[in-house]
C-alpha positions as CSV (number, residue, x, y, z in Angstrom):
1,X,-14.5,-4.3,-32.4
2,X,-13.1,-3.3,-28.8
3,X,-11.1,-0.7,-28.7
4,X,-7.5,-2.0,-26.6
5,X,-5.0,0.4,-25.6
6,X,-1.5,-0.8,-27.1
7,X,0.4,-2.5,-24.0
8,X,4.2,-1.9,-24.0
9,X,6.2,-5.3,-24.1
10,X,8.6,-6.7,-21.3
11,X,10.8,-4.3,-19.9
12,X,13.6,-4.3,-17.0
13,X,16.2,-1.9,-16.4
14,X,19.0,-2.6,-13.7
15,X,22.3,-1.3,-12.6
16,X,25.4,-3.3,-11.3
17,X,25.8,-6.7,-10.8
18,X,26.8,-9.8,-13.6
19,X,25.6,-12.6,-15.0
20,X,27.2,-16.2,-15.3
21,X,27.2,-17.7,-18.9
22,X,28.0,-21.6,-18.7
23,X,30.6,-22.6,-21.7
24,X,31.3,-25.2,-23.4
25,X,27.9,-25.6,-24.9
26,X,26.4,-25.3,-28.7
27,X,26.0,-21.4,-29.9
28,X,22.2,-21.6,-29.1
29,X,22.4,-23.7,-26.0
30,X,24.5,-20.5,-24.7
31,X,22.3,-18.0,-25.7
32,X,19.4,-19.7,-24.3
33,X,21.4,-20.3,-20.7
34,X,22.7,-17.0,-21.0
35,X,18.9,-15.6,-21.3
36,X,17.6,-17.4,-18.7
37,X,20.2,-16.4,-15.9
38,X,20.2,-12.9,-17.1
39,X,16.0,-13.1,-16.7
40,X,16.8,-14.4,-13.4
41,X,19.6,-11.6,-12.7
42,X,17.0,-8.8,-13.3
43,X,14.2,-10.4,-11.5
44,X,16.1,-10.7,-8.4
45,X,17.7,-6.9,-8.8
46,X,13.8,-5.9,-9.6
47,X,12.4,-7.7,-6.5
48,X,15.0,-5.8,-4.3
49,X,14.4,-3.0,-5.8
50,X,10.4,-2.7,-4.7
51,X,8.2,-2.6,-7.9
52,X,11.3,-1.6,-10.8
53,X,9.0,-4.2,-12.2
54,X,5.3,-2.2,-12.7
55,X,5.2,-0.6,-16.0
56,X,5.0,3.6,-15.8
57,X,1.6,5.3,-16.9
58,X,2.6,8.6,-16.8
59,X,4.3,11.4,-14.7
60,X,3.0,14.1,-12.7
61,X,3.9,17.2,-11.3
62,X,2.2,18.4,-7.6
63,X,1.7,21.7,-8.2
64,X,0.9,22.4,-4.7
65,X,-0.2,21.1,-1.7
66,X,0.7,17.0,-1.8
67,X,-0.3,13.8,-2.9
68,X,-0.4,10.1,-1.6
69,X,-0.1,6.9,-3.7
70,X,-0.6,3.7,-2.8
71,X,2.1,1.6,-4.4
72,X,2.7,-2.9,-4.0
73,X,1.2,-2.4,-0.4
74,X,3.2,0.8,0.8
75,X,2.0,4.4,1.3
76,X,4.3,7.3,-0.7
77,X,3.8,11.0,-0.2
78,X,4.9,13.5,-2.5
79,X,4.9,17.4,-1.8
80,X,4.6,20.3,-4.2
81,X,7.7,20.5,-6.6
82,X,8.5,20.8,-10.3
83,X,10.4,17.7,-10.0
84,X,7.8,15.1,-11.9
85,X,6.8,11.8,-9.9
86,X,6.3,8.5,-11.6
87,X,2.8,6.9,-11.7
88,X,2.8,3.1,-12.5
89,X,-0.2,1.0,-13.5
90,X,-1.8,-0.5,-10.0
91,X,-1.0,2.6,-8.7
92,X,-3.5,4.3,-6.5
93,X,-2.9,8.0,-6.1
94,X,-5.2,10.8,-3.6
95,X,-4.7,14.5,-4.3
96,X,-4.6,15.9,-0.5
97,X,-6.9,18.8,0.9
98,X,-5.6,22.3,-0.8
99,X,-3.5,20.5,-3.1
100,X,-3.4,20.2,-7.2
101,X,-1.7,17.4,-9.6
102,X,-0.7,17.4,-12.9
103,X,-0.9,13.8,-14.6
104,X,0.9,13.4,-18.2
105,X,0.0,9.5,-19.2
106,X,1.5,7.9,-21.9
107,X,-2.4,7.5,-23.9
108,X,-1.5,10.8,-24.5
109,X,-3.7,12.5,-22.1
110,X,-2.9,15.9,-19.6
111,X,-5.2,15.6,-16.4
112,X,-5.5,18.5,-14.0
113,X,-6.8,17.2,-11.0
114,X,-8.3,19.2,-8.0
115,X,-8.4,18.9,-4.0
116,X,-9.6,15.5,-2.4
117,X,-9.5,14.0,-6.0
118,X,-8.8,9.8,-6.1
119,X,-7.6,7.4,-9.5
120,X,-6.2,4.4,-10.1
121,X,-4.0,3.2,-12.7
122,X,-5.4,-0.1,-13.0
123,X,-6.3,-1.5,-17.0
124,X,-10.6,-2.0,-17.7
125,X,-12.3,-3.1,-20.2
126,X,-16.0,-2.8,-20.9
127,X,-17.6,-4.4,-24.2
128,X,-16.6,-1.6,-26.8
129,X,-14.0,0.3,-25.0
130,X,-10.9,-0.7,-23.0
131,X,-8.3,2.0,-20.6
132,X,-6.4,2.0,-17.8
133,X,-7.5,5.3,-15.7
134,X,-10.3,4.7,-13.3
135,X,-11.6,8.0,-11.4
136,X,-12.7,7.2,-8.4
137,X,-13.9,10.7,-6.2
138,X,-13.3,14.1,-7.4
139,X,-12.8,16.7,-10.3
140,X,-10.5,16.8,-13.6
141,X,-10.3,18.6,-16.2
142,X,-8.5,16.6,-19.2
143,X,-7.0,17.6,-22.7
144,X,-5.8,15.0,-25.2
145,X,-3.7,15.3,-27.9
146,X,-1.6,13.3,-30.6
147,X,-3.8,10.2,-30.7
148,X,-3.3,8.2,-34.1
149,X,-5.7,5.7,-35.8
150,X,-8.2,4.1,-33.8
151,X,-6.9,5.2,-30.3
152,X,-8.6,6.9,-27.4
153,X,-8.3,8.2,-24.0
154,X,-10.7,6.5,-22.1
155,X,-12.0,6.6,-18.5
156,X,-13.9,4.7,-16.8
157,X,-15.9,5.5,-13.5
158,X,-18.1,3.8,-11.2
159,X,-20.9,4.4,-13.4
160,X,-19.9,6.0,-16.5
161,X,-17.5,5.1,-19.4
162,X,-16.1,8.3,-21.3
163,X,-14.2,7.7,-24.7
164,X,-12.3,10.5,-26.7
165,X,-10.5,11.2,-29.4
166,X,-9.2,14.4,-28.9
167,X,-10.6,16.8,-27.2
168,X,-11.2,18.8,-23.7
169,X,-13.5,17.9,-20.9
170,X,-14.2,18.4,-17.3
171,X,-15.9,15.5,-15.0
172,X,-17.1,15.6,-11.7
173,X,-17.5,11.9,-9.5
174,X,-19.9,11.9,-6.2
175,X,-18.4,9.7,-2.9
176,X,-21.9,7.8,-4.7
177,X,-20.4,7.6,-8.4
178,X,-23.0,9.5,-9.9
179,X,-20.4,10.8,-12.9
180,X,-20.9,14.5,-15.2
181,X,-18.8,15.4,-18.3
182,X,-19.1,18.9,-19.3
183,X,-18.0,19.3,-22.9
184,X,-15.2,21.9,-23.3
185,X,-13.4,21.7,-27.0
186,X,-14.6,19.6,-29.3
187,X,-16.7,16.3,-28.6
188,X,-16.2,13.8,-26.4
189,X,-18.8,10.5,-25.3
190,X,-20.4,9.2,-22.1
191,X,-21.8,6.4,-21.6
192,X,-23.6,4.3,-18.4
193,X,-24.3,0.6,-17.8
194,X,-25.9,0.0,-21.1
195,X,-22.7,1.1,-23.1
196,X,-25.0,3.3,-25.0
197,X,-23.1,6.5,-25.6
198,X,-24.2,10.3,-25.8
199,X,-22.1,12.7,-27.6
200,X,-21.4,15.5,-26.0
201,X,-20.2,19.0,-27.6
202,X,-18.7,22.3,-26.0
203,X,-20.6,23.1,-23.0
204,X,-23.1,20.6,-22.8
205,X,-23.4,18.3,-19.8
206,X,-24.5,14.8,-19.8
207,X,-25.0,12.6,-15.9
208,X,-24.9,9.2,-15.1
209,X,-27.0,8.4,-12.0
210,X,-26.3,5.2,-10.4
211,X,-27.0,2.2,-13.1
212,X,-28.8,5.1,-14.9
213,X,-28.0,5.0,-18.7
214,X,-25.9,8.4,-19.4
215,X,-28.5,11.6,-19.8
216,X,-28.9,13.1,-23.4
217,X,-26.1,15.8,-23.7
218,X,-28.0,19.2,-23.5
219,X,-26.7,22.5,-22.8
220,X,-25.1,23.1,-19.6
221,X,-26.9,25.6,-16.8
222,X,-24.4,28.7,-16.4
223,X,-24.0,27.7,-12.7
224,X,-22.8,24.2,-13.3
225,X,-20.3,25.5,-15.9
226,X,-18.4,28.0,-13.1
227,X,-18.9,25.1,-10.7
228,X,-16.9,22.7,-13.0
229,X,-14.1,25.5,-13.4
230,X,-13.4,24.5,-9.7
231,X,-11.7,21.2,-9.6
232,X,-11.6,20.9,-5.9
233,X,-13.7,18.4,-4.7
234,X,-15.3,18.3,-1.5
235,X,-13.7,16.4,1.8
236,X,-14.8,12.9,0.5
237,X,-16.4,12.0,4.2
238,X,-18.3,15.0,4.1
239,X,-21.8,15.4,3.1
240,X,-21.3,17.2,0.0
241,X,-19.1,14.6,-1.9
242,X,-22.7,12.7,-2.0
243,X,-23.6,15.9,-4.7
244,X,-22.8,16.9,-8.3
245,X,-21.3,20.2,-8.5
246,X,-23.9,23.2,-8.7
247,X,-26.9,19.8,-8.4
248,X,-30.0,22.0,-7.8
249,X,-28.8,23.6,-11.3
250,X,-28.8,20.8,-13.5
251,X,-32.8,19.2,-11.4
252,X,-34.0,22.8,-12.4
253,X,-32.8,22.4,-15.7
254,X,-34.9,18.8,-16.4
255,X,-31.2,17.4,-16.9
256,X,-31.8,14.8,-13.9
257,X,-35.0,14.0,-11.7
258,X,-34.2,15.3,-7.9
259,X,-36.2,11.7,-7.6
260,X,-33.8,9.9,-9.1
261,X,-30.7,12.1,-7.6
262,X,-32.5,10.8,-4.5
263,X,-33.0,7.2,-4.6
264,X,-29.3,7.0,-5.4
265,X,-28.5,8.9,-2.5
266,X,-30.8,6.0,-0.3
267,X,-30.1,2.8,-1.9
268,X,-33.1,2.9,-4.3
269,X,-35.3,4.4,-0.7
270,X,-37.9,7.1,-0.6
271,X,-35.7,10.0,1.1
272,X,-38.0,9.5,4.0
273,X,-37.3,6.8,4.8
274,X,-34.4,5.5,7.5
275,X,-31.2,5.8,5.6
276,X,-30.0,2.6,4.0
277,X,-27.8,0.4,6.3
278,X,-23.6,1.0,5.3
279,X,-22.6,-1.9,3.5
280,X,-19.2,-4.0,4.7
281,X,-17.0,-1.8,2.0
282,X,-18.0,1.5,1.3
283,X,-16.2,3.0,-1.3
284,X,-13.4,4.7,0.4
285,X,-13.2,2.5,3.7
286,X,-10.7,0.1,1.9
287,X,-8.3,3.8,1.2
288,X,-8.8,4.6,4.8
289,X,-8.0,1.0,5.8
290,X,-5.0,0.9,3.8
291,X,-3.8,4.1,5.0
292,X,-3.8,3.4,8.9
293,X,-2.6,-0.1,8.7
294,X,-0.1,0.1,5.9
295,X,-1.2,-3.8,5.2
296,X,-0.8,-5.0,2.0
297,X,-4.2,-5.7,0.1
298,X,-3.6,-5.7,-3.4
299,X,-5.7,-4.2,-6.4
300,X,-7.7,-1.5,-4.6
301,X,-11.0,-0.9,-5.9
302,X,-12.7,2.1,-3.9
303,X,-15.7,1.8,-5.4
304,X,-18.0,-1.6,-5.8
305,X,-18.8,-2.3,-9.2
306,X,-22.4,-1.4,-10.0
């Protein structure tokens, strides 16, 4: 069976104002007019009050530099203080150059997330598992705790599908989606296209390369491990967010082929040949887009699905 995260039912919350309850009509007549108007009273305080209406993930807390999320069209910043920010499904959030977050989600999950790092908050489902945080570019570094039952903290990337129970893990996305999970405390699983997951235990790695089912979880290289204690993230324009931290470490390991590192990096292309023509979206040119023109676009998606 899929695994669904358990939605919270409809809530509003409004200050002020009144609602007008018609008399002189039967007991349940009343209650149902008095329903309806006070629907209608909420809706209208909720439109004016820009997005009361989105239900809240989790919090976090910039613990230094800043961070911008993309929120019902507009663009938000937030600077370094204890004072914890509000991060609502839909919501797209980018941890700024020098700067760190710390997300708290209510699937019971504590996400440390580096420099340059990019999520949204927006629900997935895939044939056996089902979440709401997508990673799009960066680092993290995630502990769970206090699941019950059947639940999980899932995550889904442009390649990869992680599922946990409770545990501790680090990940690492390429500008390219190519995804690693390092294994920290306990186990957690990874998965590519083909849903078919690898367990992987403290400190072993497992990759996801392009539509690549996940790697068999071996034991990570000693340089991939320190590189995974840093969560920033590269400059995602910059030549380096195309590469998996400490890369050359895990192709000299047998982990992945530099062949297959490669065709990902060229649109399936020998490396020697021309570089692969830009297609119309790239995976961060709708952020960028959003960003200058403060147009309203909906749903972002950074990255196409593969």
């Amino acid at each position: 069976m899929s695994e669904r995260r358990g939605y919270r039912g409809f809530r509003a919350q409004a200050s002020g104002g009144s609602v007008a309850v018609p008399c002189r009509r039967p007991a349940a007549s009343r209650g149902a007019a008095a329903l309806r108007s006070a629907v209608l009273a909420l809706a209208a305080l909720g439109a004016m009050a820009g997005g009361a209406w989105a239900d809240q993930y989790g919090t976090a807390v910039v613990e230094a530099g800043g961070i911008t999320i993309i929120r019902d069209g507009r663009s938000l910043s937030f600077q370094a203080s204890p004072q914890p920010v509000a991060v609502n499904e839909l919501d797209l959030v980018r941890v700024r150059e020098a700067s760190r977050m710390v997300l708290k989600t209510e699937d019971h999950a504590t996400i440390t997330l580096g420099a340059n790092a990019v999520f949204q908050c927006e629900p997935w489902q895939t044939p056996s598992k089902a979440g709401v945080f997508r990673m799009l570019f960066g680092r993290f570094r995630a502990s769970i705790a206090g699941l019950a039952g059947n639940e999980r903290f899932n995550v889904k990337t442009a390649t990869a599908t992680i599922g946990v129970k409770g545990t501790e893990y680090s990940l690492a996305e390429t500008s390219l989606g190519n995804t690693a999970v390092l294994g920290i405390e306990n186990h957690v699983t990874n998965s590519g296209r083909d849903g078919v997951d690898q367990d992987v235990g403290p400190n072993q790695v497992s990759v996801v390369i392009a539509g690549n089912p996940a790697s068999p979880s071996v034991s990570a290289p000693d340089l991939f491990k320190r590189e995974m204690g840093n969560l920033n993230a590269p400059n995602v324009t910059s030549p380096g967010a195309r590469d998996l931290p400490a890369e050359n470490s895990l192709i000299n390991a047998g982990i992945v082929s530099k062949d297959t590192l490669d065709k990902s990096k060229t649109g399936g292309q020998p490396p020697s040949a021309p570089p692969a023509p830009p297609t119309p979206q790239t995976p961060f040119n709708i952020y960028d887009a959003q960003q200058q023109s403060g147009l309203k676009s909906g749903t972002l998606n950074l990255h196409q699905e593969k």
